[in-house]
C-alpha positions as CSV (number, residue, x, y, z in Angstrom):
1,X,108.8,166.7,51.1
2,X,111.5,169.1,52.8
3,X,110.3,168.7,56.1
4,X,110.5,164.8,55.4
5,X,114.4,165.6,54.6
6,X,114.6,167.6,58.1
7,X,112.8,165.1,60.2
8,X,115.1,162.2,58.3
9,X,118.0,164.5,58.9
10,X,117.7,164.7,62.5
11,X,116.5,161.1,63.3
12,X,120.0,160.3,61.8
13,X,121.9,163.1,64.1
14,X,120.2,161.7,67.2
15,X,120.8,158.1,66.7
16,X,124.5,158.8,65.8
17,X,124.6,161.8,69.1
18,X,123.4,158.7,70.8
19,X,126.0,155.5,69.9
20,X,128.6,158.2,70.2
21,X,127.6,158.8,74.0
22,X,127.3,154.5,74.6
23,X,130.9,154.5,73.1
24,X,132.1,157.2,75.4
25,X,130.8,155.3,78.6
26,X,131.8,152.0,76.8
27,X,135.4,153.7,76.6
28,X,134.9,154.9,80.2
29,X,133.8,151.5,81.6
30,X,136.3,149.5,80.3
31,X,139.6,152.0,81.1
32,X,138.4,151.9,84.8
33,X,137.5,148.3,84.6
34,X,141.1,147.8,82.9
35,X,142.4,149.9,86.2
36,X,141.2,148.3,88.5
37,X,141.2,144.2,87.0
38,X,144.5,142.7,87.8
39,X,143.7,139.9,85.4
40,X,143.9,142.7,83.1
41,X,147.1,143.7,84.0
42,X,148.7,140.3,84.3
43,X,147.8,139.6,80.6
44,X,148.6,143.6,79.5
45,X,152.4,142.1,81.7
46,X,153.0,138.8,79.8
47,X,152.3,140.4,76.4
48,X,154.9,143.2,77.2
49,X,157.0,141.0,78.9
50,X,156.5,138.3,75.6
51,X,157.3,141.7,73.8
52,X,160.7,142.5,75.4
53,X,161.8,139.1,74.9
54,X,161.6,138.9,71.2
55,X,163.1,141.8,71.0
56,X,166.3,140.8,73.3
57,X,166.5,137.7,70.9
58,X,166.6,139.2,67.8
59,X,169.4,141.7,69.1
60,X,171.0,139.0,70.2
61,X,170.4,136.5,67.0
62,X,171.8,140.2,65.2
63,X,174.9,140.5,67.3
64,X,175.6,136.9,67.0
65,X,174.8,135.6,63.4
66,X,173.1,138.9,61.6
67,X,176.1,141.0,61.8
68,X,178.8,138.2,61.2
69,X,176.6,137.7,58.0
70,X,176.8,141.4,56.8
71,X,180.7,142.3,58.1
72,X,182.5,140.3,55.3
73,X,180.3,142.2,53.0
74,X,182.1,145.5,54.4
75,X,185.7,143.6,55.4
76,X,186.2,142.2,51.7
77,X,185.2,145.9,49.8
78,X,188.3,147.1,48.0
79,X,188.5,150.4,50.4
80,X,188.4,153.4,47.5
81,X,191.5,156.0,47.4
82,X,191.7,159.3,45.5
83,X,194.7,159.3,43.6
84,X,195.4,162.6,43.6
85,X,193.2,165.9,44.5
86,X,191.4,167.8,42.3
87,X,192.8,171.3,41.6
88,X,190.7,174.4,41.4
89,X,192.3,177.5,40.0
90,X,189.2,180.1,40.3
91,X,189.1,180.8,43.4
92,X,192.0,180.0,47.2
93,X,191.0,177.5,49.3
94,X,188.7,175.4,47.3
95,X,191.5,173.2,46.3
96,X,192.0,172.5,50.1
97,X,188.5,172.4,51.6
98,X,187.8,170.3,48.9
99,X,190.5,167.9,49.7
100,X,188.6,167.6,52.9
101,X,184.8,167.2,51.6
102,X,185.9,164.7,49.2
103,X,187.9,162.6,51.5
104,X,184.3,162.8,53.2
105,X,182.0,162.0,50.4
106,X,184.1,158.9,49.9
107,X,184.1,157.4,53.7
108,X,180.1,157.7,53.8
109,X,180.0,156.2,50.0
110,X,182.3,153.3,51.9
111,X,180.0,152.3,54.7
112,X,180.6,154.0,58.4
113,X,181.2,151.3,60.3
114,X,181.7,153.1,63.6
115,X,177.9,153.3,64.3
116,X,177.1,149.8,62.9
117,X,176.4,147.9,66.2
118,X,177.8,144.2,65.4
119,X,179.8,145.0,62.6
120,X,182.1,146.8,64.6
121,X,182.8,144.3,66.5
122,X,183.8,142.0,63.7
123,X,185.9,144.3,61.6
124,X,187.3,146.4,64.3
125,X,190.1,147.0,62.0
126,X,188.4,148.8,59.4
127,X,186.6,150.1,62.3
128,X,189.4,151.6,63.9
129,X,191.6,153.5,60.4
130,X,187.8,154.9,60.0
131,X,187.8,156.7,63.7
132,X,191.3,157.9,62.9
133,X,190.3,159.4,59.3
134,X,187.4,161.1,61.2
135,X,189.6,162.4,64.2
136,X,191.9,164.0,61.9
137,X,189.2,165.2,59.8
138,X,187.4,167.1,62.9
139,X,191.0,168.9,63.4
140,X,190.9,170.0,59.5
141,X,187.4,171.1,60.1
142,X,188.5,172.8,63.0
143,X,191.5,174.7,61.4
144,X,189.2,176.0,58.4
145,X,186.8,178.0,60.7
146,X,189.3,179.2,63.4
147,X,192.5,179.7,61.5
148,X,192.5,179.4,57.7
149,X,188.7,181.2,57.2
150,X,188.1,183.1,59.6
151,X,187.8,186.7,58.4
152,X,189.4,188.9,61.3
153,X,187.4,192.2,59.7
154,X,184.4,191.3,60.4
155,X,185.4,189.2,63.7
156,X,183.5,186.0,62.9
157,X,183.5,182.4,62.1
158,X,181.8,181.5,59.0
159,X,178.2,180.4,59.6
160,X,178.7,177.1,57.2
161,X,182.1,175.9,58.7
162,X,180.8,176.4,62.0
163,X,177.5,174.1,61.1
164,X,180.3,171.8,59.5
165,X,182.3,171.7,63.2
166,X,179.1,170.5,64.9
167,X,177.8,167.9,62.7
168,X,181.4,166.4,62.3
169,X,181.9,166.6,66.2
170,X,179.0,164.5,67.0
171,X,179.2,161.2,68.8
172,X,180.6,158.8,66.2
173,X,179.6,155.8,67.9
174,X,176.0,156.3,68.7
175,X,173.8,152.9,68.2
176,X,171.9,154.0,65.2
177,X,172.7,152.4,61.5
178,X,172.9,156.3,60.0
179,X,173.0,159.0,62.6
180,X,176.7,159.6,62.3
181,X,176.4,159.3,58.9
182,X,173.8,161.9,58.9
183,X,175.5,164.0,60.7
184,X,178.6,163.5,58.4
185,X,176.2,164.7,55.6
186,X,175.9,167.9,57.1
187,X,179.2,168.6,57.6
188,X,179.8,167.9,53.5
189,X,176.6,170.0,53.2
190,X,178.5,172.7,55.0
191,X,181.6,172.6,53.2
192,X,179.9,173.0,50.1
193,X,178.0,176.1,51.5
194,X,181.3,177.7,52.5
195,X,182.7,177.1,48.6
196,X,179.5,178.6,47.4
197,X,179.7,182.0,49.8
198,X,184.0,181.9,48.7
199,X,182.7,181.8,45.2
200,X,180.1,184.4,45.4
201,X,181.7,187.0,47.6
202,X,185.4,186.7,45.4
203,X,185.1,190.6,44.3
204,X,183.2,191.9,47.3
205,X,185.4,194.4,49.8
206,X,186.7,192.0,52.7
207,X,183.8,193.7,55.3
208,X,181.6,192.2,53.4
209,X,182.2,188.6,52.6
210,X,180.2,185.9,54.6
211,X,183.2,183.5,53.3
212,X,187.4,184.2,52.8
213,X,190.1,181.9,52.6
214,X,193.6,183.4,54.5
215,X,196.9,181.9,52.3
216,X,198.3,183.5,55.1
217,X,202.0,181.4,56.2
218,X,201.1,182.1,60.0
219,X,197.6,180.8,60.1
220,X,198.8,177.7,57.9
221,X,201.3,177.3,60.8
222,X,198.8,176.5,63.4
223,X,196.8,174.5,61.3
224,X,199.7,172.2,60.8
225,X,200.8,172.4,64.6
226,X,196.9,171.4,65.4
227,X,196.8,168.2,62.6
228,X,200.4,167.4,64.9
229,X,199.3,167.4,68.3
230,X,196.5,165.0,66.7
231,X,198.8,162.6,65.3
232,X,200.9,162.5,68.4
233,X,198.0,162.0,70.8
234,X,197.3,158.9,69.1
235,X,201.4,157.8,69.1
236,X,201.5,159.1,72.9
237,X,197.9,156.5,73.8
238,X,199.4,153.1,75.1
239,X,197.0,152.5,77.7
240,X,196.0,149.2,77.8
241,X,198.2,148.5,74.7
242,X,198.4,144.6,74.7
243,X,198.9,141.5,71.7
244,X,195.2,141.3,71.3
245,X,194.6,145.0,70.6
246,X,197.7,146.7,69.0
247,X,196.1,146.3,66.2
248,X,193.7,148.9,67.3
249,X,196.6,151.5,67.8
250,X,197.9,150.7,64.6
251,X,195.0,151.4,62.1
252,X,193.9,154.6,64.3
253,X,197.3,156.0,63.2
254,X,196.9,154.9,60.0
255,X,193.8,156.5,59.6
256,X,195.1,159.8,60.6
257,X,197.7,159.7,58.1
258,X,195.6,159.1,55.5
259,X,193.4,161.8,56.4
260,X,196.7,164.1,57.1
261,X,198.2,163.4,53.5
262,X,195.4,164.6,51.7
263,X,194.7,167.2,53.1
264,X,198.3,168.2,52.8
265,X,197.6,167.6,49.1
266,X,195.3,170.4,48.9
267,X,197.1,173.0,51.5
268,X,200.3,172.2,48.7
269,X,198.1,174.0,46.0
270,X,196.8,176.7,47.7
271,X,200.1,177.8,49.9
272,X,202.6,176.6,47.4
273,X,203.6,179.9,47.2
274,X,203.8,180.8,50.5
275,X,206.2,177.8,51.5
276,X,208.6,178.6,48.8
277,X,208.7,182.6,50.1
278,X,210.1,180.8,53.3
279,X,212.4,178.2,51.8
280,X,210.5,175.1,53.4
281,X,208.4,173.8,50.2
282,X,211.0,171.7,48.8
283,X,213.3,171.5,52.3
284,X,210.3,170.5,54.1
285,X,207.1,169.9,52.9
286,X,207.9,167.3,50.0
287,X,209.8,165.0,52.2
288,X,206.6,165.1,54.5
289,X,204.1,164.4,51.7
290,X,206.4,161.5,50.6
291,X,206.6,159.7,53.6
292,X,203.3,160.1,54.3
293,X,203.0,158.3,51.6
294,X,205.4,155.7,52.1
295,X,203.7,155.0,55.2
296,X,200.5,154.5,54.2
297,X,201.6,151.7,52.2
298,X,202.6,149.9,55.4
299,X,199.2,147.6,55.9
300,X,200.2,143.9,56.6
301,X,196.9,141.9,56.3
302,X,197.8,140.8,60.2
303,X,199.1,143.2,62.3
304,X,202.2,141.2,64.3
305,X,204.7,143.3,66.8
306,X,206.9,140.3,66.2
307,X,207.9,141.6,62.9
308,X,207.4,145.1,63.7
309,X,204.5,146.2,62.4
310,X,203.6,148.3,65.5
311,X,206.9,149.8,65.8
312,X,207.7,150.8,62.4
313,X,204.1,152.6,61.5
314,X,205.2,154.5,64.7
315,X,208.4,155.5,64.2
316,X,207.7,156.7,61.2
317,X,204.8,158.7,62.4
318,X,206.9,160.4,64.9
319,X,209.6,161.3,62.2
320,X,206.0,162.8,60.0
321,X,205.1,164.8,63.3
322,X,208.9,166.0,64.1
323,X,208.7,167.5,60.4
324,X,205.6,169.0,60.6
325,X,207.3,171.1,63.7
326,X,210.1,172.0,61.4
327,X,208.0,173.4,58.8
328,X,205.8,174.8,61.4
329,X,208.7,176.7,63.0
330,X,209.7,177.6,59.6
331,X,206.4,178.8,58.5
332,X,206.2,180.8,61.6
333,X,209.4,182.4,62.4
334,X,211.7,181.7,59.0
């Protein structure tokens, strides 16, 4: 009976060893009959080529009628505000990099519509006040790891702030539905990792601490001369500046003040203090925060240099950024 099972056994193993060798030389055959058959290759071209097409017309049919479809959806969405940042007493500098990381959680909640290919074209608008919030956002980023947390005992950047820098510095307008927005996740990721190591190394010797916050009236100084220069490289940027696109000018400056006031918002907790020491909270810092915003309110459903629009969102954004160099100068040498 067992040697039944063996000689079964093995009949079975040759005749599969065998239909597995007349597949092989099937497989063989064909590729080099595939090589060398240009009929072959003319129908392997018009399917590709058949391919190619309908996938030019439906980026086209999206471009043209898919996207118009979706941008009201995006253009007609109450944009969401914080009405006033959330204060946290336990430990410095929460207060103000959360100012930041909510601001954040809120404009990927809202819908990026900087890497939305189609949509941007449509709402170019909303498009526009969203690169300006992210512009002014990479600066803030920016001032947390190289002036406002960088601990100068142990000589470094903090690991999560400088993860935070490069996701936020990514390209924005990449043609992908989500790959900013993923990257934007990381940068909230890495904002919450930095609050995490603040909280955890409060009561360790400064040597020690993966994470510090410096209410320091110097360092705050350059953060505010960095947030600045941003705001007036967007008020200095005429190029190309005509009646079809000063629209475009107008909501990228309005996006960095919005960005700028809260932030502001949370710096005012944490170096409340500090300011009054040198005489500029009330003198100068106040007025800033109040015209921010003031301006902010400015947002005329169509933007019309006939009536000003332009003009006055700029002028009042170069009176912001000539009080932010008072207080600066204040800060740094009052």
């Amino acid at each position: 009976m067992i040697k039944k099972i063996k000689k079964r056994f093995f009949d079975i193993k040759d005749y599969i060893e065998e239909k597995l060798s007349d597949l092989q030389d099937n497989i063989i055959v064909d590729s080099v009959l595939f090589i060398f058959s240009p009929k072959r290759w003319y129908i392997f071209g018009e399917r590709s080529f058949m391919l190619i097409v309908v996938a030019l017309i439906g980026f086209v049919l999206w471009i043209c009628i898919g996207s118009l479809i979706v941008a009201p959806f995006y253009s007609l969405t109450a944009s969401k505000t914080l009405d006033k940042v959330t204060i946290h007493d336990s430990q410095p500098g929460i207060t103000t990099v959360n100012s930041l990381k909510d601001r954040l959680v809120l404009l990927v909640d809202e819908g990026l519509i900087t890497n939305f290919v189609g949509v941007r074209f449509w709402i170019d608008n909303r498009k526009e006040e969203q690169i300006g919030e992210i512009e002014m956002y990479r600066v803030q980023t920016n001032v947390l790891e190289n002036n406002l947390a960088r601990n100068r005992g142990s000589g470094g950047a903090n690991k999560c702030l400088e993860r935070a820098r490069a996701d936020i510095y990514a390209d924005l307008a990449l043609p992908m539905f989500t790959s900013y927005t993923t990257r934007m996740k990381g940068t909230i990721s890495g904002l919450d990792c930095y609050v995490k190591q603040l909280n955890e190394d409060q009561n360790k010797d400064m040597i020690s601490k993966r994470a510090v916050f410096i209410v320091n009236s110097d360092n705050l100084a350059e953060a505010l001369n960095k947030m600045k220069q941003q705001l007036q490289t967007n008020l200095k940027n005429s190029e190309n500046l005509s009646f079809f696109n000063q629209d475009n000018k107008f909501f990228r400056i309005r996006g960095n003040l919005i960005a700028l006031s809260y932030f502001l918002k949370g710096i005012e907790h944490d170096f409340k203090e500090k300011m009054a020491d040198k005489s500029s909270y009330d003198e100068n810092f106040i007025p800033i925060l109040q015209l921010l915003e003031e301006v902010i309110e400015i947002k005329p459903f169509i933007i019309w240099q006939g009536v000003g629009h332009l003009s006055k969102i700029t002028s009042k954004s170069n009176e912001i950024a000539m009080k932010l160099q008072e207080l600066r100068d204040k800060l740094k040498d009052g």
